[in-house]
Residue frames relative to the residue before (quaternion, step in Angstrom):
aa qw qx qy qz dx dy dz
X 1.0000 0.0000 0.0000 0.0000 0.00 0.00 0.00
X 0.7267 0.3319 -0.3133 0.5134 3.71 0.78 -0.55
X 0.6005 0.4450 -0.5755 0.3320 3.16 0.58 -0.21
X 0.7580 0.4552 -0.2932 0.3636 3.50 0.65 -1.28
X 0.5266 0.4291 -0.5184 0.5193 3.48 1.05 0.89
X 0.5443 0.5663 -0.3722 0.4945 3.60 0.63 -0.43
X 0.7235 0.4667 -0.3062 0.4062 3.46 0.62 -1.19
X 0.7092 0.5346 -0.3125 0.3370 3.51 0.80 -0.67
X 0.5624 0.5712 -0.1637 0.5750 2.60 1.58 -1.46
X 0.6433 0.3636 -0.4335 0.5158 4.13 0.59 0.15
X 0.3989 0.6982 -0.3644 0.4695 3.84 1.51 -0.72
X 0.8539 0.0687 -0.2747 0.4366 3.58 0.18 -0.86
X 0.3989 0.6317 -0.5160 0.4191 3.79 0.92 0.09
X 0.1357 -0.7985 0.5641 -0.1604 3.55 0.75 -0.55
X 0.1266 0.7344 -0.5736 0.3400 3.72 1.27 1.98
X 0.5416 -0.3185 0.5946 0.5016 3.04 -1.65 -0.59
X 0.1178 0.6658 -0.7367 -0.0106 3.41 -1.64 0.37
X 0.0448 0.5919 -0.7839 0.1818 3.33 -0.76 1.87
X 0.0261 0.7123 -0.7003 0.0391 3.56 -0.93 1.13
X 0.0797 -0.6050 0.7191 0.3324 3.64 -1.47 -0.76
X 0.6135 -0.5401 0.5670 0.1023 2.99 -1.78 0.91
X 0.0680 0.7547 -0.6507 -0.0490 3.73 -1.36 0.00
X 0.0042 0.7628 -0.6396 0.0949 3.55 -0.63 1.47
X 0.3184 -0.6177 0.6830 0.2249 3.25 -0.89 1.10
X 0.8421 0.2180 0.1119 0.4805 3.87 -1.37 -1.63
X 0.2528 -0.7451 0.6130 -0.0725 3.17 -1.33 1.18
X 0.8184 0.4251 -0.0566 0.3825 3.79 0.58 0.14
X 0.7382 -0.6010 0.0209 0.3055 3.28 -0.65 0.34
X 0.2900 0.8382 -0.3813 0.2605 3.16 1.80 0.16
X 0.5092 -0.7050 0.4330 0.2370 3.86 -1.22 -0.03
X 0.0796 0.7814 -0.4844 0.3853 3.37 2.27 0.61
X 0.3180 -0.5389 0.7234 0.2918 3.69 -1.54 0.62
X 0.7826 0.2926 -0.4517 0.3128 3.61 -0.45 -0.21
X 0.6610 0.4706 -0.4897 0.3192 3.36 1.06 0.21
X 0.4815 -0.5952 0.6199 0.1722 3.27 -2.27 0.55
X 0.2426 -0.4710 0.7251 0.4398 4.31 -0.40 0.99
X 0.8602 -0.2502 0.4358 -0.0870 2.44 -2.59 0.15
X 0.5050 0.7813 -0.0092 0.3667 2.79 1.33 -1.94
X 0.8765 0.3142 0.0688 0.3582 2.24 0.22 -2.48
X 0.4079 0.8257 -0.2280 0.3160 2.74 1.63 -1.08
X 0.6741 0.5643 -0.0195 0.4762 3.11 0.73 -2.16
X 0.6911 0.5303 -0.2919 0.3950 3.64 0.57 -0.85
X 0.6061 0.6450 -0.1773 0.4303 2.67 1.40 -1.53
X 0.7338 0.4495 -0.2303 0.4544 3.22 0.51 -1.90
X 0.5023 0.6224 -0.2931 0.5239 3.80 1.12 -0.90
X 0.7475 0.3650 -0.3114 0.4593 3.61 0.07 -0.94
X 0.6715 0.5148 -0.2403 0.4757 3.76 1.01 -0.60
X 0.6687 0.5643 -0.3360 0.3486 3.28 0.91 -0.80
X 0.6236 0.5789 -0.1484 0.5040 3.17 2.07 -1.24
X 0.7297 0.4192 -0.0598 0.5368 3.41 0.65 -1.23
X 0.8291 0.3610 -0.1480 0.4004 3.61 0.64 -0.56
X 0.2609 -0.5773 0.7009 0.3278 3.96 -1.42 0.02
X 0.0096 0.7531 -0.6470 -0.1189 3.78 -0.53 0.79
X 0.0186 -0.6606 0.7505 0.0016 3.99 -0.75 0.83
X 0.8129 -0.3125 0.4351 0.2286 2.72 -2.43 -0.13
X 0.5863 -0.5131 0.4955 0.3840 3.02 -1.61 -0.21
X 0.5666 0.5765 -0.3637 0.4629 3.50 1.35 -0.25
X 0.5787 0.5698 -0.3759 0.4462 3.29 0.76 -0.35
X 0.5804 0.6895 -0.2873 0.3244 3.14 0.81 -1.64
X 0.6780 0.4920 -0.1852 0.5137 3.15 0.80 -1.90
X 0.6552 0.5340 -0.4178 0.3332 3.44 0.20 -1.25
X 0.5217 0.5935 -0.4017 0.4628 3.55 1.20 -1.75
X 0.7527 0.3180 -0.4457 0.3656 3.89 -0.55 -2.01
X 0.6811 0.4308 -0.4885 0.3344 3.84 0.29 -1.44
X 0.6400 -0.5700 0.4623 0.2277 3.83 0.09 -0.04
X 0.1783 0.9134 -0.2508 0.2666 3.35 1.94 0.38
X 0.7143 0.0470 0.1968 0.6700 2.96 0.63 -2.32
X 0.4318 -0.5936 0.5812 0.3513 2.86 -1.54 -0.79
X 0.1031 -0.7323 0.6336 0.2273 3.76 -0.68 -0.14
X 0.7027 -0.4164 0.4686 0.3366 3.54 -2.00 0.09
X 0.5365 -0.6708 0.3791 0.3442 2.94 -1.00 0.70
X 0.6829 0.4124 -0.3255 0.5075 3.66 1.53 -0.61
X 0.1397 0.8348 -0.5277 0.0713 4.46 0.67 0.22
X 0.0962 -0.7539 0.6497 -0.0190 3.30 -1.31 0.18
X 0.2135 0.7521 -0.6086 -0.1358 3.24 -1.42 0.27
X 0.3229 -0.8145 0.4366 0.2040 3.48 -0.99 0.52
X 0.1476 -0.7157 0.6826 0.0082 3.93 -1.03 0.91
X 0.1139 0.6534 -0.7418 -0.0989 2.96 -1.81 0.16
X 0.5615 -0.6247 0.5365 0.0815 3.30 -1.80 0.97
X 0.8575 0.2771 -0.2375 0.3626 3.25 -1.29 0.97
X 0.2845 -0.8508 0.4023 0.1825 3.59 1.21 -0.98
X 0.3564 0.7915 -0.4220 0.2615 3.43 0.91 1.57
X 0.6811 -0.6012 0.1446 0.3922 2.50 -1.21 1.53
X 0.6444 0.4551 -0.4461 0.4226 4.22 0.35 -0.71
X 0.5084 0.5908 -0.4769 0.4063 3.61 0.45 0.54
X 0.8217 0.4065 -0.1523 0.3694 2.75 1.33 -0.42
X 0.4107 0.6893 -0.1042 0.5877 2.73 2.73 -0.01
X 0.9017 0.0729 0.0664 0.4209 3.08 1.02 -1.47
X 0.7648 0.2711 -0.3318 0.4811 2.73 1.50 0.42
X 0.3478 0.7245 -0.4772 0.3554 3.71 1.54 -0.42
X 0.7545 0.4894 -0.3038 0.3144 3.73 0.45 -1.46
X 0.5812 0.6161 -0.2946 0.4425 3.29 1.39 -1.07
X 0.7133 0.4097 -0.2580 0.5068 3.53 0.69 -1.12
X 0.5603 0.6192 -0.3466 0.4272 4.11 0.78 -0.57
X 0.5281 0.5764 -0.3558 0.5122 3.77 1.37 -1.68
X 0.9469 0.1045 -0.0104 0.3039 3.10 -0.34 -1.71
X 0.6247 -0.6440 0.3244 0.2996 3.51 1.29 1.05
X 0.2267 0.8846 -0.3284 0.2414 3.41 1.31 1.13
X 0.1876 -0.8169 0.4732 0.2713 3.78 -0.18 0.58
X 0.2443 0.7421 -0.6233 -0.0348 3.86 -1.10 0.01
X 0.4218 -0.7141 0.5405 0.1418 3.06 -1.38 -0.55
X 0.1438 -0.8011 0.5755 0.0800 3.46 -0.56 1.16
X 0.3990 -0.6609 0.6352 -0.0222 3.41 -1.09 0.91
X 0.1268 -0.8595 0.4948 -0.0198 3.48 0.25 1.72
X 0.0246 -0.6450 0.7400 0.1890 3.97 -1.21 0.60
X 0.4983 -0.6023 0.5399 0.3122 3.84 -0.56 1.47
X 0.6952 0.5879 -0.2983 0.2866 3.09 0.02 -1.75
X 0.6293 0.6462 -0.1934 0.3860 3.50 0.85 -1.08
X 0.5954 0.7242 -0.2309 0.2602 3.38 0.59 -1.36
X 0.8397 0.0088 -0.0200 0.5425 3.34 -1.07 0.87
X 0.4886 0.6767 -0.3514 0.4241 3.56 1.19 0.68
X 0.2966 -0.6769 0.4922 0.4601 3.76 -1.23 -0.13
X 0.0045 0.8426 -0.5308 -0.0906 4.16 0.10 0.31
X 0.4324 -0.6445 0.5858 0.2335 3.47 -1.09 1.22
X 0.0443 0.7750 -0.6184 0.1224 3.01 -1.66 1.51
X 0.7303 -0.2767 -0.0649 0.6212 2.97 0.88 2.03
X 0.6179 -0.6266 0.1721 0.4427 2.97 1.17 1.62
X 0.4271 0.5739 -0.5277 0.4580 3.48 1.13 0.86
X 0.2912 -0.6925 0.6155 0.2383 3.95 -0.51 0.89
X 0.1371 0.8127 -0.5663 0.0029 3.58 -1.05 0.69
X 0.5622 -0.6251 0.4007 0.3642 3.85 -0.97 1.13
X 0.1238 -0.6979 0.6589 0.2520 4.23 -0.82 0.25
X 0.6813 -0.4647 0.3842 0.4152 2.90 -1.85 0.03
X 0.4209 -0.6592 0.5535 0.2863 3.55 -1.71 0.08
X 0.5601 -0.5305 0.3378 0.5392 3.71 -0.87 0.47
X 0.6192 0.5238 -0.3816 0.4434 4.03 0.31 -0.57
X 0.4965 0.6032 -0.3952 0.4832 3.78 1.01 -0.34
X 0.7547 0.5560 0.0004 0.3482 2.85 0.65 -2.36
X 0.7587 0.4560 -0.1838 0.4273 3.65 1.48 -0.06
X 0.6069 0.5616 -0.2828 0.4860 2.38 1.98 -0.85
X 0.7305 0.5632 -0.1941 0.3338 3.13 1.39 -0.65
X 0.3779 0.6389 -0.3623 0.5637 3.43 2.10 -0.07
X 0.7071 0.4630 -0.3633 0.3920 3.20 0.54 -1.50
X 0.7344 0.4512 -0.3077 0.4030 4.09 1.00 -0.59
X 0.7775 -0.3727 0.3753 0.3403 3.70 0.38 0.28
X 0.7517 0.2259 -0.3957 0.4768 3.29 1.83 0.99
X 0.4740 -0.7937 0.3573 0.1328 3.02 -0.60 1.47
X 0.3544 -0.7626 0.4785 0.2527 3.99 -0.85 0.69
X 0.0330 -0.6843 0.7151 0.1391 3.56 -1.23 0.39
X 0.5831 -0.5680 0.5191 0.2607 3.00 -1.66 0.36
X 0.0694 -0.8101 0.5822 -0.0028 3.82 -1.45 0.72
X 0.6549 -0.5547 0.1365 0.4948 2.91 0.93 0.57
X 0.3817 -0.6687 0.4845 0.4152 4.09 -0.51 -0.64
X 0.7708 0.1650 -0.3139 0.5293 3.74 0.49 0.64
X 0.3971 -0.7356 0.4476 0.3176 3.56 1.36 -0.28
X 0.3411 0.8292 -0.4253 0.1234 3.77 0.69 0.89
X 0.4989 -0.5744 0.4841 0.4322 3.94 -0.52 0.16
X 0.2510 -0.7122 0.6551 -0.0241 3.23 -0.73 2.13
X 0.6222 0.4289 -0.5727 0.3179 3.61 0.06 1.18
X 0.5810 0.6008 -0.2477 0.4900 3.02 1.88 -0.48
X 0.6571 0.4805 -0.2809 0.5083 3.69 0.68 -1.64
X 0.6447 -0.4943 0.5083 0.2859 2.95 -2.00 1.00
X 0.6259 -0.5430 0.3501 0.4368 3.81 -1.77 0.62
X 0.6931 0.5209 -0.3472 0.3574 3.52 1.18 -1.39
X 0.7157 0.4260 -0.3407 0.4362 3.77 0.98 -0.27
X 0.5466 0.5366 -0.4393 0.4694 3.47 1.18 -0.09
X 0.6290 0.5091 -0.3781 0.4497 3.71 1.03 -0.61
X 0.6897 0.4871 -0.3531 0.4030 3.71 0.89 -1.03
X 0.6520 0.6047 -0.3256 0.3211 3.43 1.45 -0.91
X 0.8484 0.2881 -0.2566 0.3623 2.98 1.39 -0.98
X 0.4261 0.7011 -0.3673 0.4382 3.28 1.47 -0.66
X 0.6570 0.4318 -0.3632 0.4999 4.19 0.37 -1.18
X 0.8226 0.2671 -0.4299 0.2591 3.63 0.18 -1.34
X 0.3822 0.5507 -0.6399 0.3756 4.03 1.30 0.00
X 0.9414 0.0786 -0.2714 0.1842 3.36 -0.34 -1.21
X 0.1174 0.6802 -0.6015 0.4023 3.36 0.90 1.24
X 0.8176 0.3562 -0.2343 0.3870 3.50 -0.03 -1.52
X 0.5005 0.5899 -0.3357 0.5375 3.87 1.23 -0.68
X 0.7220 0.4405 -0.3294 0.4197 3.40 0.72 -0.91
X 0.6007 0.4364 -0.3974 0.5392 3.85 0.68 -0.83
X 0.8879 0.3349 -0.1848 0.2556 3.56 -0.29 -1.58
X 0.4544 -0.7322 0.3982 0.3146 3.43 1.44 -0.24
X 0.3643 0.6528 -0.3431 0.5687 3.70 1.80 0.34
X 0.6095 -0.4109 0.6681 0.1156 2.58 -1.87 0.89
X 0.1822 0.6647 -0.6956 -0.2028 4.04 -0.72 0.00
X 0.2708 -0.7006 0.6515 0.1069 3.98 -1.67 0.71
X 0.7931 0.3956 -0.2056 0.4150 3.60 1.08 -0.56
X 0.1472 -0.7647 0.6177 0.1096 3.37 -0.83 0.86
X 0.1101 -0.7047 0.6976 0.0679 3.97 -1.00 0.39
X 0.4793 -0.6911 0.5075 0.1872 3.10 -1.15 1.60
X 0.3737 -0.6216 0.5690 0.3876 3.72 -1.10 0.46
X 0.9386 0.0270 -0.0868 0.3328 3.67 -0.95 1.03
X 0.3665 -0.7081 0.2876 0.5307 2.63 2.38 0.95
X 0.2840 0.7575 -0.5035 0.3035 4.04 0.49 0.70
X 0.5538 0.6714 -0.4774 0.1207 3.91 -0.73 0.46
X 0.1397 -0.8380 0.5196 0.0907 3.42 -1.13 0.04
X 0.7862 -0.4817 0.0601 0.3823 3.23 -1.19 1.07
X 0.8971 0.1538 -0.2276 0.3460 3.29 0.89 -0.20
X 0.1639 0.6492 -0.5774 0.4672 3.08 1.49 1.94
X 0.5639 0.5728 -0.3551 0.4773 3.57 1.18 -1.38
X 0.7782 0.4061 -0.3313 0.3462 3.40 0.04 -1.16
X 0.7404 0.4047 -0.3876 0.3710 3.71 0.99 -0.08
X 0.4484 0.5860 -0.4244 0.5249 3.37 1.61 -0.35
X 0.7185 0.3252 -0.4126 0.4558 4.17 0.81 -0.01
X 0.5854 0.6522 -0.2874 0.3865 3.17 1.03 -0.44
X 0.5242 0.5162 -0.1425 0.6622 3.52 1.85 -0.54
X 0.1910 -0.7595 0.5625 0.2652 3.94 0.48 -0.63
X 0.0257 -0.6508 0.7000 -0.2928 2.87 0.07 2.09
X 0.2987 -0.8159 0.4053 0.2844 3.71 -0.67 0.66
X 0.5818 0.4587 -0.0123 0.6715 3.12 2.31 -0.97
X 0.1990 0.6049 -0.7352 -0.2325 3.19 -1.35 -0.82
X 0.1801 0.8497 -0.4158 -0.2694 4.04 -1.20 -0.10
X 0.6013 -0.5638 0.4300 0.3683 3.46 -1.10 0.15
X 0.3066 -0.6400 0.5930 0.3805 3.25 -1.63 -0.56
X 0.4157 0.5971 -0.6578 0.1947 3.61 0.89 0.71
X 0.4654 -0.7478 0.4404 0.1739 3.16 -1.32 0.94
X 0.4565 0.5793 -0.5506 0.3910 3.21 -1.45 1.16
X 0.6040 -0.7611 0.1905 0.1402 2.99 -1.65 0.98
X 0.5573 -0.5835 0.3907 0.4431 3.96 -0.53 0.29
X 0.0172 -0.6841 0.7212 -0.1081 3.20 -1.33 1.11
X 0.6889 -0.4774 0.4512 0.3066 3.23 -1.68 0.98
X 0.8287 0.1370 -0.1833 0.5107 3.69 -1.15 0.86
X 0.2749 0.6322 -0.6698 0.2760 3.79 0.69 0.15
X 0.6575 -0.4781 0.5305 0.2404 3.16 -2.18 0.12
X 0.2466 -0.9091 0.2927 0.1644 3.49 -0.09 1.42
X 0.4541 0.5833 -0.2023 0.6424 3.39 2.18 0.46
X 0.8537 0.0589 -0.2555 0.4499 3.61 1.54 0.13
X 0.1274 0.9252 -0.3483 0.0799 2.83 1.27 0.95
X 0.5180 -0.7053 0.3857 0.2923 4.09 -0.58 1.34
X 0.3118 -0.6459 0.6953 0.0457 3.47 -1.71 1.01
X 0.0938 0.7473 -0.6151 -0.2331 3.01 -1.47 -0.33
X 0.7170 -0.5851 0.3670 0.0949 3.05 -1.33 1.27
X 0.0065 -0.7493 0.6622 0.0030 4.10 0.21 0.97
X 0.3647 0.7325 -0.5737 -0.0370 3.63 -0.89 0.29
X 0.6129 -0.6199 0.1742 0.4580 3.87 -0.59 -0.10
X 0.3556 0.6662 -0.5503 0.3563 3.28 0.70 1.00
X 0.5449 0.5746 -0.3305 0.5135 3.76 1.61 -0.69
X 0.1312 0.7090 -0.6793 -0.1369 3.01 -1.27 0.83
X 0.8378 -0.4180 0.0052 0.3511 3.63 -1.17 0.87
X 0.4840 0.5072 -0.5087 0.4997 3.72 1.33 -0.57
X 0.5677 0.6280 -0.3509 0.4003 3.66 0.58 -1.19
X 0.5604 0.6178 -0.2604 0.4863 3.20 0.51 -1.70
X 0.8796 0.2987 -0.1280 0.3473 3.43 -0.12 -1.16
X 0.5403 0.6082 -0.2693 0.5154 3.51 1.40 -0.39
X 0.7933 0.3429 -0.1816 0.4691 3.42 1.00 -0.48
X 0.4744 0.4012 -0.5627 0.5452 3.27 1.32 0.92
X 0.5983 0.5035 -0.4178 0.4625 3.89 0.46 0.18
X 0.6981 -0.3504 0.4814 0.3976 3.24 -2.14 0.01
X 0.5006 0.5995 -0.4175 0.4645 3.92 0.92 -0.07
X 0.5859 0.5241 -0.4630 0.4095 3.85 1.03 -0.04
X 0.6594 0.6187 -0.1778 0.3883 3.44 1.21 -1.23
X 0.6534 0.4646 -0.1604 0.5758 3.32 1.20 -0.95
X 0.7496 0.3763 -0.3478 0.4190 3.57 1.00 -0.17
X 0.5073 0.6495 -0.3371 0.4551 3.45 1.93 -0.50
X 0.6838 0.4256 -0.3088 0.5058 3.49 1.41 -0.88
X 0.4378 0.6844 -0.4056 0.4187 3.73 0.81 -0.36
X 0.6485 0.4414 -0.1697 0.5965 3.50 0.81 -2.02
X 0.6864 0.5661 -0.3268 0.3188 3.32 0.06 -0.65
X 0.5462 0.6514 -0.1600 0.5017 3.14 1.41 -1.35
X 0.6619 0.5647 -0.1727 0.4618 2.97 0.26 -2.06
X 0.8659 0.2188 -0.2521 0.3725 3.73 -0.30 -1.45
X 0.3413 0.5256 -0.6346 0.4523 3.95 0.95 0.37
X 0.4521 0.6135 -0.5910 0.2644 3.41 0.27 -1.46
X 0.9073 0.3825 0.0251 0.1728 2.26 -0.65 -2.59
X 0.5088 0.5105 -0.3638 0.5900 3.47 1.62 -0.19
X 0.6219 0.3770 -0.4203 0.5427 3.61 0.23 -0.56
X 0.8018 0.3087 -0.4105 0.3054 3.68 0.07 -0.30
X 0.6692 0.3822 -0.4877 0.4101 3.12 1.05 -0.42
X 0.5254 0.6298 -0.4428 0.3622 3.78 0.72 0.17
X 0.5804 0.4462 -0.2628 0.6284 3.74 1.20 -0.54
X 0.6540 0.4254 -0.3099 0.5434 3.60 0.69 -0.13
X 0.5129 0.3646 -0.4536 0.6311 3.86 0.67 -0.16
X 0.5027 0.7587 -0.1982 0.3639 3.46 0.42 -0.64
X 0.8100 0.1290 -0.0101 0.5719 3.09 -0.12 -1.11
X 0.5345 0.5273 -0.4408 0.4919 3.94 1.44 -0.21
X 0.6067 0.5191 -0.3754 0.4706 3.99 1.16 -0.55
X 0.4971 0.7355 -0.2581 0.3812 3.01 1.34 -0.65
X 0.7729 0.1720 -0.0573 0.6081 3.33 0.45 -1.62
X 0.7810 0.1738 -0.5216 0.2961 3.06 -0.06 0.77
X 0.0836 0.8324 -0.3852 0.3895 3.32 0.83 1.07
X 0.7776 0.3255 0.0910 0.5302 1.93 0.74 -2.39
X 0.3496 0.6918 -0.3335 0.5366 3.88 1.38 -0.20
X 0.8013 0.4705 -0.1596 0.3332 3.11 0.34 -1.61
X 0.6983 0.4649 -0.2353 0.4908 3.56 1.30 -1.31
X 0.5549 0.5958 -0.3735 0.4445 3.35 1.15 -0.87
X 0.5921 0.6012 -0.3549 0.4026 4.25 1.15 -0.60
């Protein structure tokens, strides 16, 4: 319901809306970050029509103040590098001559990796070349996929530094893009992802791309199967922002109450206690 007020209510505002997308799973499994197929298609269909979808080079080019883009733009990424990406969505993007970007966790590869306790096959390096060679392009995700606010500095360097030149090494490619694991980082993860010549780095906090943004925290959004297509569409608009602050809003709320409630439970039984 809010979104589809928000959404309308971005309808007549009638902004620029260059976002990028982030899809994890493609397929028919019961994984929250995955998208059926289906949908998938609709989706990719509804963009193909309605959108300019470019690269991640572009993107950049757009924040550095390079180019310009359309006001309606898009790009599209996914995380981690399973294998139905390469099932269900590689062909789609090959037909109709489709850029994106996959976001590789080495470590992962040719493995089975739980994804919301849903085991799922990844891609192999031969997959992974065949698909560079076609108009999608690889970033790096670390090689075990760990939470870089948490992990020490000297393993965050090995994690990320090995899986760039891991992937350079198979595909023969330059990589420039790093994707945080769990859109997670801090000031001095950033500083080694420049220190490495990352050209980018991005997050999944959600919202759209504007000229001069920070090119080390640049916004995602999040497709998973809880979206359904009004949704879908609301979050390629200024209706993503306004709902991120909303949530945002919302859980203080609910933290402040449930904090005054721990509270007031110390309370009564304090007060339990003196009464003994």
């Amino acid at each position: 319901m809010i979104y589809s007020m928000l959404y309308l209510i971005s309808r007549i505002k009638k902004e620029r809306e260059i976002i990028i997308l982030t899809y994890h799973s493609v397929g028919s499994n019961n994984a929250f970050y995955t998208v059926h197929p289906r949908e998938f298609i609709k989706q990719m269909d509804y963009l193909r029509k309605n959108y300019h979808i470019v690269t991640l080079d572009e993107i950049v080019k757009f924040i550095h103040k390079k180019i310009d883009l359309p006001k309606k733009t898009v790009a599209i990424t996914f995380d981690d590098g399973y294998l139905d990406n390469y099932i269900n969505a590689y062909p789609y993007f090959k037909k109709y001559k489709i850029p994106a970007m996959i976001f590789i966790t080495t470590g992962y590869l040719q493995k089975r990796v739980l994804l919301y306790n849903i085991p799922l096959k990844t891609l192999s390096w031969n997959e992974i070349k065949e698909i560079s060679r076609n108009n999608i392009n690889i970033g790096a995700h670390t090689i075990t996929h760990p939470d870089l606010q948490k992990i020490d500095l000297v393993k965050a360097n090995i994690e990320i530094l090995k899986s760039k030149e891991e992937i350079e090494k198979k595909i023969g490619r330059q990589v420039n893009y790093f994707a945080y694991p769990f859109g997670r980082y801090r000031q001095e993860i950033i500083d080694i992802i420049k220190s490495i010549g990352f050209k980018a780095a991005f997050t999944s906090e959600r919202g759209l791309i504007r000229q001069g943004d920070d090119l080390f925290r640049i916004n995602r959004v999040t497709i998973d199967s809880s979206i359904t297509f009004l949704m879908f569409k609301a979050r390629l608009t200024k209706a993503i922002e306004w709902y991120a602050k909303i949530e945002y809003i919302l859980k203080n709320i609910i933290n402040k109450l449930s904090f005054l409630s721990k509270i007031n439970r110390i309370y009564h039984d304090i007060d339990l206690i003196n009464r003994l």
